[in-house]
N, CA, C and O atoms as CSV, one atom per row, in Angstrom:
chain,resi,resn,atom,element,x,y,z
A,1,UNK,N,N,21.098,-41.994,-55.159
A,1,UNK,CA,C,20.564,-40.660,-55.296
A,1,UNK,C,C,19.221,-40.528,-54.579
A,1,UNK,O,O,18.995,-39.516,-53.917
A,2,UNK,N,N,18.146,-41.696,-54.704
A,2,UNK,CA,C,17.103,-41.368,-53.896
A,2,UNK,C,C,17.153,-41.356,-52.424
A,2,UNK,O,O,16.174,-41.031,-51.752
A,3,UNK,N,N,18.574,-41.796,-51.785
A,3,UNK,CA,C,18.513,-42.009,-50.440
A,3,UNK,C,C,18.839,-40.641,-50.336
A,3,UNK,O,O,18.111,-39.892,-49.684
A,4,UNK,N,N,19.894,-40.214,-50.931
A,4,UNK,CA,C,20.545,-38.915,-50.313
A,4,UNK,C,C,18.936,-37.820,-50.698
A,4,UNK,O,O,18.651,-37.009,-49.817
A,5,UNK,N,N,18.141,-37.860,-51.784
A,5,UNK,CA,C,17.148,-37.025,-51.355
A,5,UNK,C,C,16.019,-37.206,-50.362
A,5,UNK,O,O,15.346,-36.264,-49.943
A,6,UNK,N,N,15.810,-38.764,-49.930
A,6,UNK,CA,C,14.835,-38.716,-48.614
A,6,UNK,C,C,15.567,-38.590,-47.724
A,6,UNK,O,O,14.956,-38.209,-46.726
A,7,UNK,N,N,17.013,-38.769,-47.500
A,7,UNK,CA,C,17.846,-38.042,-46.152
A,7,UNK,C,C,17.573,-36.678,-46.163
A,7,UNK,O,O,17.004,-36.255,-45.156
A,8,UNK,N,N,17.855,-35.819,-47.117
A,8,UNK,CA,C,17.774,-34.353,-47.544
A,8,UNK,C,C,16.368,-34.162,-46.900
A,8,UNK,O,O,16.291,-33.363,-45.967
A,9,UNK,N,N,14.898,-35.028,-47.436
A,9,UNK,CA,C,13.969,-34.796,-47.222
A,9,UNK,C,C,13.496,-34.830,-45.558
A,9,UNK,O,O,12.695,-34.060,-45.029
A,10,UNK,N,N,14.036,-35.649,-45.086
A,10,UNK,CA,C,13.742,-35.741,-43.839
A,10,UNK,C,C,14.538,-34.702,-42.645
A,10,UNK,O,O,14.223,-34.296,-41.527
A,11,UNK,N,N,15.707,-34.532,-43.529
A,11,UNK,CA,C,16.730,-33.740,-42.476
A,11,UNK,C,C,16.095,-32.375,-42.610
A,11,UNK,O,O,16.214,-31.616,-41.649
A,12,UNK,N,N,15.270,-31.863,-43.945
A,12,UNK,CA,C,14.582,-30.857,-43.630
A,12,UNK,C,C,13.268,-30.816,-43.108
A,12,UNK,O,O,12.875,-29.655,-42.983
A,13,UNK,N,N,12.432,-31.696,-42.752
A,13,UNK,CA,C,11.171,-31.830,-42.035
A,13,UNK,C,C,11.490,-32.216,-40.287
A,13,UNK,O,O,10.663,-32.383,-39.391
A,14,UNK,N,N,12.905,-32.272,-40.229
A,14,UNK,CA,C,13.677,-32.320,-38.748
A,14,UNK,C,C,13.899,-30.147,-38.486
A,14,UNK,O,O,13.957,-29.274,-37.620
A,15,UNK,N,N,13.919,-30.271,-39.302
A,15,UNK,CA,C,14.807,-28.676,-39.027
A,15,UNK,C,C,13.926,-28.122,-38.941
A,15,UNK,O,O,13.907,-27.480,-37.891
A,16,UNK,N,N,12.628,-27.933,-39.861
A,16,UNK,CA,C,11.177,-27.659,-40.098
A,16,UNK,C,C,10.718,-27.486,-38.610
A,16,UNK,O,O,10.541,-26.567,-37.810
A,17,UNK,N,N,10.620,-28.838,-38.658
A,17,UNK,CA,C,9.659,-29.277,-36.875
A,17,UNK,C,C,10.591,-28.503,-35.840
A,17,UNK,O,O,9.974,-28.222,-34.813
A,18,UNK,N,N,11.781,-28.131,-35.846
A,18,UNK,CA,C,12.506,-28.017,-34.685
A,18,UNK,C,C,12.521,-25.977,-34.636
A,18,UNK,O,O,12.639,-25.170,-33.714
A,19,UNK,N,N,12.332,-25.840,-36.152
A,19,UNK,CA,C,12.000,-24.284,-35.883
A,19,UNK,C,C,10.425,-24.049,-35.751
A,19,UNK,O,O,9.938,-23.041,-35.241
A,20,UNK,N,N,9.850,-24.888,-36.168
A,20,UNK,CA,C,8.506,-24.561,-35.501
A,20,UNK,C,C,8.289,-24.721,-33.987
A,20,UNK,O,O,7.458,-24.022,-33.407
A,21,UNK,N,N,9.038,-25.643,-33.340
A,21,UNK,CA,C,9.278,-25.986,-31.866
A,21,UNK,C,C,9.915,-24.438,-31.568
A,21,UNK,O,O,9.243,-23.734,-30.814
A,22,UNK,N,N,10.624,-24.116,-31.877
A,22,UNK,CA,C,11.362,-22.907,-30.965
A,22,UNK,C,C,10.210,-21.749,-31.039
A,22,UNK,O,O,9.759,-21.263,-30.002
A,23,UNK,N,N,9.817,-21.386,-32.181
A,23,UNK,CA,C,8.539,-20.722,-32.379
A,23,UNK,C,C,7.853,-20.517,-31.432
A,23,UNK,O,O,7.681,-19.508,-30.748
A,24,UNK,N,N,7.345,-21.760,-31.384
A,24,UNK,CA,C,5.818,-22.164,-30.064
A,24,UNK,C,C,7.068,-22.153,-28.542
A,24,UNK,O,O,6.751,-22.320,-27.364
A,25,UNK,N,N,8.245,-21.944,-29.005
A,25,UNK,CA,C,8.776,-21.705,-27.273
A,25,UNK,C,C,8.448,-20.280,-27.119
A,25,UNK,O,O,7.747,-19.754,-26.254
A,26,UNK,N,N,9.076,-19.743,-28.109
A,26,UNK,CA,C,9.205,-18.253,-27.907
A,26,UNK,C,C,7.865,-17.494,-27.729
A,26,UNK,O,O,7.571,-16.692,-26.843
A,27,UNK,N,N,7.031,-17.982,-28.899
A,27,UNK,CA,C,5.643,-17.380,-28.285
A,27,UNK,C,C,5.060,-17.692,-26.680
A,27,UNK,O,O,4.497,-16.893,-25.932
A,28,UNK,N,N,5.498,-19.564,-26.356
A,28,UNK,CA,C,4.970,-19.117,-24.853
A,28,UNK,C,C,5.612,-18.458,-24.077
A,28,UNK,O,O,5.150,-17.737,-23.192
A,29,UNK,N,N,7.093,-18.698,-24.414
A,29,UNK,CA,C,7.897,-17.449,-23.428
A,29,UNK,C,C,7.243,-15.581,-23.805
A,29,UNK,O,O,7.159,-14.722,-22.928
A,30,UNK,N,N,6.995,-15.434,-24.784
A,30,UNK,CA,C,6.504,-14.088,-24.937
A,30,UNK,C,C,5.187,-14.084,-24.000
A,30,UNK,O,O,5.212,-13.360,-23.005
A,31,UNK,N,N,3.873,-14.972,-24.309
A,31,UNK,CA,C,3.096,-15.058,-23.081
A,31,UNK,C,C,3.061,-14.810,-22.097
A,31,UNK,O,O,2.399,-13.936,-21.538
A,32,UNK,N,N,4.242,-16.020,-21.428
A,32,UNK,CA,C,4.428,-16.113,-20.178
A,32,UNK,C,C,4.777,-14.434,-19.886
A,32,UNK,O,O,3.922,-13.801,-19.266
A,33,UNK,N,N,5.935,-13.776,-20.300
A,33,UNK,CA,C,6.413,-12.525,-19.804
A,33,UNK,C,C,4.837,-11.773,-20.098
A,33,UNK,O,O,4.265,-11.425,-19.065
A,34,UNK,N,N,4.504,-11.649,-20.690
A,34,UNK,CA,C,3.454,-10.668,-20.872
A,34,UNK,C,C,2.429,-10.726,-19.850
A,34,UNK,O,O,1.858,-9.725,-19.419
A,35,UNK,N,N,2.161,-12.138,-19.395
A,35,UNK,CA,C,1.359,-12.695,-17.922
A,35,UNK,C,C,1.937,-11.617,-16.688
A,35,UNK,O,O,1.352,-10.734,-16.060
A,36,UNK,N,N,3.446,-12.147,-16.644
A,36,UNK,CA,C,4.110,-11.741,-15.765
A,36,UNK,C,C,4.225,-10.037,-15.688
A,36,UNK,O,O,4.203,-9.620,-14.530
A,37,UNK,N,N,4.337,-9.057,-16.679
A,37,UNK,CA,C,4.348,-7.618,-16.824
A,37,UNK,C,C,2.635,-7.471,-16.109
A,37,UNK,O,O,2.575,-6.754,-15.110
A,38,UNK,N,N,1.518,-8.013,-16.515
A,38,UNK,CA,C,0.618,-7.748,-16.062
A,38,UNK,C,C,0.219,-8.137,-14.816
A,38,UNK,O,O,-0.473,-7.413,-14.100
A,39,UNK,N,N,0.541,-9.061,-14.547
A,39,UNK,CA,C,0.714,-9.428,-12.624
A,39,UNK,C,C,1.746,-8.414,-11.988
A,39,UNK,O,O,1.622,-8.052,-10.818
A,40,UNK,N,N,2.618,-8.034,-12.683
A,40,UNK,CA,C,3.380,-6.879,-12.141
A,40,UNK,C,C,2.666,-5.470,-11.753
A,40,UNK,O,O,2.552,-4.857,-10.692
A,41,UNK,N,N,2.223,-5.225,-13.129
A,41,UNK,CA,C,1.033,-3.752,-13.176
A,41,UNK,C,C,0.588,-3.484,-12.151
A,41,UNK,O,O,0.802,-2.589,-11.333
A,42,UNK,N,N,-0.813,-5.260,-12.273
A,42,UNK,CA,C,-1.785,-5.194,-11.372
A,42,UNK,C,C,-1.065,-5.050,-9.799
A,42,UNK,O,O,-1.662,-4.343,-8.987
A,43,UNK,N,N,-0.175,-5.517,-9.509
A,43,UNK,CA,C,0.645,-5.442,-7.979
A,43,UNK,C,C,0.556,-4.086,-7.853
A,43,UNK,O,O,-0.116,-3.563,-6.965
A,44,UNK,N,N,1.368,-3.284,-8.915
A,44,UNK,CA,C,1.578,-1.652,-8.803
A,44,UNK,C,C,0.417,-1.361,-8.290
A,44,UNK,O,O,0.137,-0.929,-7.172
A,45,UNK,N,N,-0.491,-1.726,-9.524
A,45,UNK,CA,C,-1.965,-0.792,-8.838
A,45,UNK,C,C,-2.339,-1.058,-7.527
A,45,UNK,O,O,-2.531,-0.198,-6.667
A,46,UNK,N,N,-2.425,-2.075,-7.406
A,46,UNK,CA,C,-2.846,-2.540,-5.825
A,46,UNK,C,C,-1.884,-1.962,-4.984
A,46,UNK,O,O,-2.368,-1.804,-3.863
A,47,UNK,N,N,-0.632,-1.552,-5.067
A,47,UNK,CA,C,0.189,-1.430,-3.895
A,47,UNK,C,C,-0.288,0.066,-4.057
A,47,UNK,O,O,-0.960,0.343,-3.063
A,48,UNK,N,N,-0.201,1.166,-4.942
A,48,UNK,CA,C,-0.311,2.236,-5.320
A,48,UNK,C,C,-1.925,2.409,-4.329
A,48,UNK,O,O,-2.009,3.264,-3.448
A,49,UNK,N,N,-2.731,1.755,-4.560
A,49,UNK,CA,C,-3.826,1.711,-4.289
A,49,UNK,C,C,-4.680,1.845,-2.605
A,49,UNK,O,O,-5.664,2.464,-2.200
A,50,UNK,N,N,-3.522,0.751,-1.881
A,50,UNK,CA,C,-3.420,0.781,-0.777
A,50,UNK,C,C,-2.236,2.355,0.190
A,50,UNK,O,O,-2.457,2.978,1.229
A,51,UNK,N,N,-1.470,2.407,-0.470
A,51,UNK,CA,C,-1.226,3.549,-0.085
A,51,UNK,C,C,-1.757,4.735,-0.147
A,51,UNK,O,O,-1.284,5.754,0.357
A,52,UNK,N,N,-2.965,4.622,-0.895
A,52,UNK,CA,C,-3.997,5.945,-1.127
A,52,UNK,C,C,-4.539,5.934,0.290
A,52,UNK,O,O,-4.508,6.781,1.183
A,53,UNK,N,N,-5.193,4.356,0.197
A,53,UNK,CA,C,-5.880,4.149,1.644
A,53,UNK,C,C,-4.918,4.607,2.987
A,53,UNK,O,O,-5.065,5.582,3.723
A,54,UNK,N,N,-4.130,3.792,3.015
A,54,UNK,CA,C,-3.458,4.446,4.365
A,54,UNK,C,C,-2.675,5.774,4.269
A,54,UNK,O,O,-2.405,6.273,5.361
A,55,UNK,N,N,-2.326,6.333,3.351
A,55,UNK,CA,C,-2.675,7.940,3.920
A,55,UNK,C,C,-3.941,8.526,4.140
A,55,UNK,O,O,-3.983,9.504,4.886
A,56,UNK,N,N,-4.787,8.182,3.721
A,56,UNK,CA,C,-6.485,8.745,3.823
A,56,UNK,C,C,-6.668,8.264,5.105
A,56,UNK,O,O,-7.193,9.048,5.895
A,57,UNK,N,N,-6.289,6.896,5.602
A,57,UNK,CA,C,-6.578,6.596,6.937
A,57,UNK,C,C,-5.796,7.435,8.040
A,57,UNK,O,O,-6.333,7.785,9.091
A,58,UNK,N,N,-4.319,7.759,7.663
A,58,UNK,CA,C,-3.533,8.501,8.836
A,58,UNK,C,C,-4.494,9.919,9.123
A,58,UNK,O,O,-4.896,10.275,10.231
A,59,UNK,N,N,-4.743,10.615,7.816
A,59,UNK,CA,C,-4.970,12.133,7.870
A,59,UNK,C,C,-6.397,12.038,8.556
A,59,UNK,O,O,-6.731,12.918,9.349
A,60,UNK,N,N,-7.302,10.906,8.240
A,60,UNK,CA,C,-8.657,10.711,9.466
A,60,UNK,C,C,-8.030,10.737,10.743
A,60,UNK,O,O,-8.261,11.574,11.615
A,61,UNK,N,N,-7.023,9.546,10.840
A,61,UNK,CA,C,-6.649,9.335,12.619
A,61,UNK,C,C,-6.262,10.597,13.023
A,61,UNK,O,O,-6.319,10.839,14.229
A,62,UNK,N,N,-5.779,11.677,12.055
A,62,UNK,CA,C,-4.992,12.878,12.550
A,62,UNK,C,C,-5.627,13.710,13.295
A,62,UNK,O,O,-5.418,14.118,14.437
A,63,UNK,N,N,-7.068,14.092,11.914
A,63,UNK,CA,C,-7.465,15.038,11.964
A,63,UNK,C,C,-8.527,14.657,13.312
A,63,UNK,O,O,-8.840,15.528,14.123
A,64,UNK,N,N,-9.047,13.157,13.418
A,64,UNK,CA,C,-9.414,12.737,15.081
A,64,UNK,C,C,-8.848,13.437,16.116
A,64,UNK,O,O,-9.369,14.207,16.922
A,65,UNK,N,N,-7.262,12.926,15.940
A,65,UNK,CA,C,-6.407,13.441,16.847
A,65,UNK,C,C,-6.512,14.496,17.270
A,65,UNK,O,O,-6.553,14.780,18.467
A,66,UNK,N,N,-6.585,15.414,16.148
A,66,UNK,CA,C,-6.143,17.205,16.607
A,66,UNK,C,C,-7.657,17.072,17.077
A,66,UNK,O,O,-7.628,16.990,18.305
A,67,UNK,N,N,-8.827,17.021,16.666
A,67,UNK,CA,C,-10.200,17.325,17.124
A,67,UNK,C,C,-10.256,16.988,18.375
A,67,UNK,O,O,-10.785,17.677,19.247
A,68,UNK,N,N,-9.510,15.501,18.610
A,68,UNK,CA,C,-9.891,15.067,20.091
A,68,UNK,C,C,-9.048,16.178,20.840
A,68,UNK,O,O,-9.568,16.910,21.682
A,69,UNK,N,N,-7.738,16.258,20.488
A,69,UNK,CA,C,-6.584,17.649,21.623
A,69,UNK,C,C,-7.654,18.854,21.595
A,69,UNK,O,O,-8.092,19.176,22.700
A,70,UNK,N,N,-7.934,19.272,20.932
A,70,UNK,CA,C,-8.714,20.752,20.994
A,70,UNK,C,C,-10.038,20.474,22.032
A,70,UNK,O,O,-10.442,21.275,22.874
A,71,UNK,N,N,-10.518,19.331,21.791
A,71,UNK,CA,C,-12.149,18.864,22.639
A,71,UNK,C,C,-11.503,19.186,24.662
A,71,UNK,O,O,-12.005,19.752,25.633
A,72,UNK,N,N,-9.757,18.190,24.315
A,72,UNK,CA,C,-9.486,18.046,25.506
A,72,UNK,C,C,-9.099,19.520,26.317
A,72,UNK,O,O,-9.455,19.931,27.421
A,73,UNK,N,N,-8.036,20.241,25.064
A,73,UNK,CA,C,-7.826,21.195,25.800
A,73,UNK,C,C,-8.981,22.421,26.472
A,73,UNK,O,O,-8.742,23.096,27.473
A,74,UNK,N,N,-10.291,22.495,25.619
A,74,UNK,CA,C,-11.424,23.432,25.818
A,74,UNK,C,C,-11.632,22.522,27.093
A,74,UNK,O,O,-11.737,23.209,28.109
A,75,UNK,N,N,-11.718,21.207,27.308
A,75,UNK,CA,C,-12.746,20.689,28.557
A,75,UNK,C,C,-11.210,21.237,29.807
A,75,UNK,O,O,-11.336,21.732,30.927
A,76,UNK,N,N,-9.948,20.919,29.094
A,76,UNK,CA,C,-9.032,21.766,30.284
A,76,UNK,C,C,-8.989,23.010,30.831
A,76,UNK,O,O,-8.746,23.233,32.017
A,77,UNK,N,N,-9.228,23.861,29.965
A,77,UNK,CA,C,-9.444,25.343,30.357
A,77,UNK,C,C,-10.992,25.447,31.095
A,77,UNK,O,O,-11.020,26.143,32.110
A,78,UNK,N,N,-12.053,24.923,30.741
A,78,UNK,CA,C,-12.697,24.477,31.152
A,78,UNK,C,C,-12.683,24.385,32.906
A,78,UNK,O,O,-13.223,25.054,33.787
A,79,UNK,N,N,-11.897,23.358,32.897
A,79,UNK,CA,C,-11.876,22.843,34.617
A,79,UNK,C,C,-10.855,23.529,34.994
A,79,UNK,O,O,-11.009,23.496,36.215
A,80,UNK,N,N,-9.974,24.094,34.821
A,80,UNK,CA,C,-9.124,25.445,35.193
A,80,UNK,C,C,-9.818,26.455,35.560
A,80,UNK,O,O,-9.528,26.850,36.690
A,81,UNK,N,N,-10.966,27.262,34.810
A,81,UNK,CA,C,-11.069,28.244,35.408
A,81,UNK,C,C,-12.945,27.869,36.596
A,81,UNK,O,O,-13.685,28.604,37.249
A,82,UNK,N,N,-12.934,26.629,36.331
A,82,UNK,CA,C,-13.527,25.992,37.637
A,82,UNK,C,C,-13.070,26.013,38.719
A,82,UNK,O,O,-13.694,26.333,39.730
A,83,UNK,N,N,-11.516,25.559,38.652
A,83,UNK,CA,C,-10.848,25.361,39.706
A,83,UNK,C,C,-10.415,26.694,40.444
A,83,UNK,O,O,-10.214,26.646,41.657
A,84,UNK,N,N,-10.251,28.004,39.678
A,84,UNK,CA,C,-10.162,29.133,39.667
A,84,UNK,C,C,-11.213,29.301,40.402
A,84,UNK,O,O,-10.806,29.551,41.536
A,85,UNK,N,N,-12.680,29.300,40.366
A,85,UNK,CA,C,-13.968,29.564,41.341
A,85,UNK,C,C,-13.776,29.030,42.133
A,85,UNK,O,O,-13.744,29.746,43.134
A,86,UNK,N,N,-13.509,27.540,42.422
A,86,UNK,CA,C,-13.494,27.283,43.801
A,86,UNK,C,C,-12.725,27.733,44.795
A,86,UNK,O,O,-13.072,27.996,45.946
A,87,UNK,N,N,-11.194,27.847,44.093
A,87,UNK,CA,C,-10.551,28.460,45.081
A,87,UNK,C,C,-10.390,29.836,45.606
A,87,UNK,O,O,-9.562,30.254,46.415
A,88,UNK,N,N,-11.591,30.623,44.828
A,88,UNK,CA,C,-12.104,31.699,45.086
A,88,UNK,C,C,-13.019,31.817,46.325
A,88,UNK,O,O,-13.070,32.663,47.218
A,89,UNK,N,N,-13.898,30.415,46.028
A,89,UNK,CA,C,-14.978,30.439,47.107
A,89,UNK,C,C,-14.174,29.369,48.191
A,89,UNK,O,O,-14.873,29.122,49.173
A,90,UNK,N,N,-13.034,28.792,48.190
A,90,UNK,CA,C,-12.826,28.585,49.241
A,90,UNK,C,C,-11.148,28.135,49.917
A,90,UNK,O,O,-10.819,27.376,50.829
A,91,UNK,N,N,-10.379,28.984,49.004
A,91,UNK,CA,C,-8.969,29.365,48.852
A,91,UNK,C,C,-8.551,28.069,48.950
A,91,UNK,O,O,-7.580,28.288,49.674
A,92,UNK,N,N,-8.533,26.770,48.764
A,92,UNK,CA,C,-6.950,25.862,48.625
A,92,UNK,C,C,-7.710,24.903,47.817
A,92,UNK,O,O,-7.066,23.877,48.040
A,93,UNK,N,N,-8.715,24.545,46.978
A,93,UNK,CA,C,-9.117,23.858,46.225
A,93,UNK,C,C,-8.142,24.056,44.728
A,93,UNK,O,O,-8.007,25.157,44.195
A,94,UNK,N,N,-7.460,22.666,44.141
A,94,UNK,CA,C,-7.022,22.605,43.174
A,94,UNK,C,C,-7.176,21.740,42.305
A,94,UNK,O,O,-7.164,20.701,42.966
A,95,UNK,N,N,-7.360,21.373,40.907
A,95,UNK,CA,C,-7.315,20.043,40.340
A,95,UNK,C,C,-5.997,19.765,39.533
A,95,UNK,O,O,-5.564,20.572,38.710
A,96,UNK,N,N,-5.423,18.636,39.805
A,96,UNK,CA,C,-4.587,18.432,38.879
A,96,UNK,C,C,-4.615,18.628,37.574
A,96,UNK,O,O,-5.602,18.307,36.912
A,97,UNK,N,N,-3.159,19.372,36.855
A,97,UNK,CA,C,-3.403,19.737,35.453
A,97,UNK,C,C,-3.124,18.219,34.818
A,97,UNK,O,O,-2.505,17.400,35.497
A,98,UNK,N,N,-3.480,17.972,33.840
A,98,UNK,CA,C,-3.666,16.933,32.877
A,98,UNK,C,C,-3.240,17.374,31.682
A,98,UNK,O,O,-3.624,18.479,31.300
A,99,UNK,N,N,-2.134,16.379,30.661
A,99,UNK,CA,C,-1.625,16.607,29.609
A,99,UNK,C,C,-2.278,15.809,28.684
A,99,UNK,O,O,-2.979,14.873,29.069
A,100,UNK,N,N,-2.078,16.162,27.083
A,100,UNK,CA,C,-2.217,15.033,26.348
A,100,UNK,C,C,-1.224,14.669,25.461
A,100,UNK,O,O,-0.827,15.583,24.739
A,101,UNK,N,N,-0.801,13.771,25.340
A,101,UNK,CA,C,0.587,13.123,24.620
A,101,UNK,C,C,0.681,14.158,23.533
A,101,UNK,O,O,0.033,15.197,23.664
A,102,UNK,N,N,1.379,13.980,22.549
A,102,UNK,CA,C,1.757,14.412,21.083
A,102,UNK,C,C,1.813,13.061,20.388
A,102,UNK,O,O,2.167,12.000,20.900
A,103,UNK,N,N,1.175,13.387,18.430
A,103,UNK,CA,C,1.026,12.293,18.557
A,103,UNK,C,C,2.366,11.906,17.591
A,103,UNK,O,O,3.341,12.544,17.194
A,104,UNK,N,N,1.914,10.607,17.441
A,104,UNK,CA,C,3.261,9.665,17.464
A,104,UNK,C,C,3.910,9.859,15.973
A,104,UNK,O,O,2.962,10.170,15.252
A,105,UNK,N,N,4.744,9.827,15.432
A,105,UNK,CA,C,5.433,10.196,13.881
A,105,UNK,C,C,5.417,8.731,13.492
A,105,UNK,O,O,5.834,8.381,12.388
């Protein structure tokens, strides 16, 4: 009788230890995921974050863009109706017209 209760006794300080083992798994597995949801977040934010930036950067390059076309086209009309005087003052003077791309999508 005393064996079968220190078998009893031990087979429950086995079962004991082995649900306290799964315990401490599950909590580090709960950890671990909870690590992992927040390295996730933080990615979001950062990716979210950087796409703020590079649209803020396109609509600068844009709004460059259109400023620089308008600078170019005034300095074109510009030398157009230059070219217009000269060949006033001396009939076959011309300058080549000059384009500026469109910009790129």
């Amino acid at each position: 009788m005393r064996r079968d209760y220190g078998a009893q006794r031990r087979q429950l300080e086995v079962e004991s230890e082995q649900s306290a083992a799964r315990q401490r798994e599950q909590r580090t597995m709960m950890e671990v995921r909870a690590a992992e949801m927040e390295r996730a977040q933080e990615a979001l934010r950062d990716a979210e974050r950087r796409a703020a930036e590079a649209k803020e950067a396109y609509l600068r390059s844009y709004h460059h863009w259109w400023d620089a076309r308008e600078d170019f086209e005034q300095e074109q009309r510009r030398a157009s109706a230059l070219a217009k005087r000269l060949r006033r003052t001396d009939g076959h003077t011309s300058l080549p017209r000059l384009t500026l791309p469109d910009l790129p999508h």
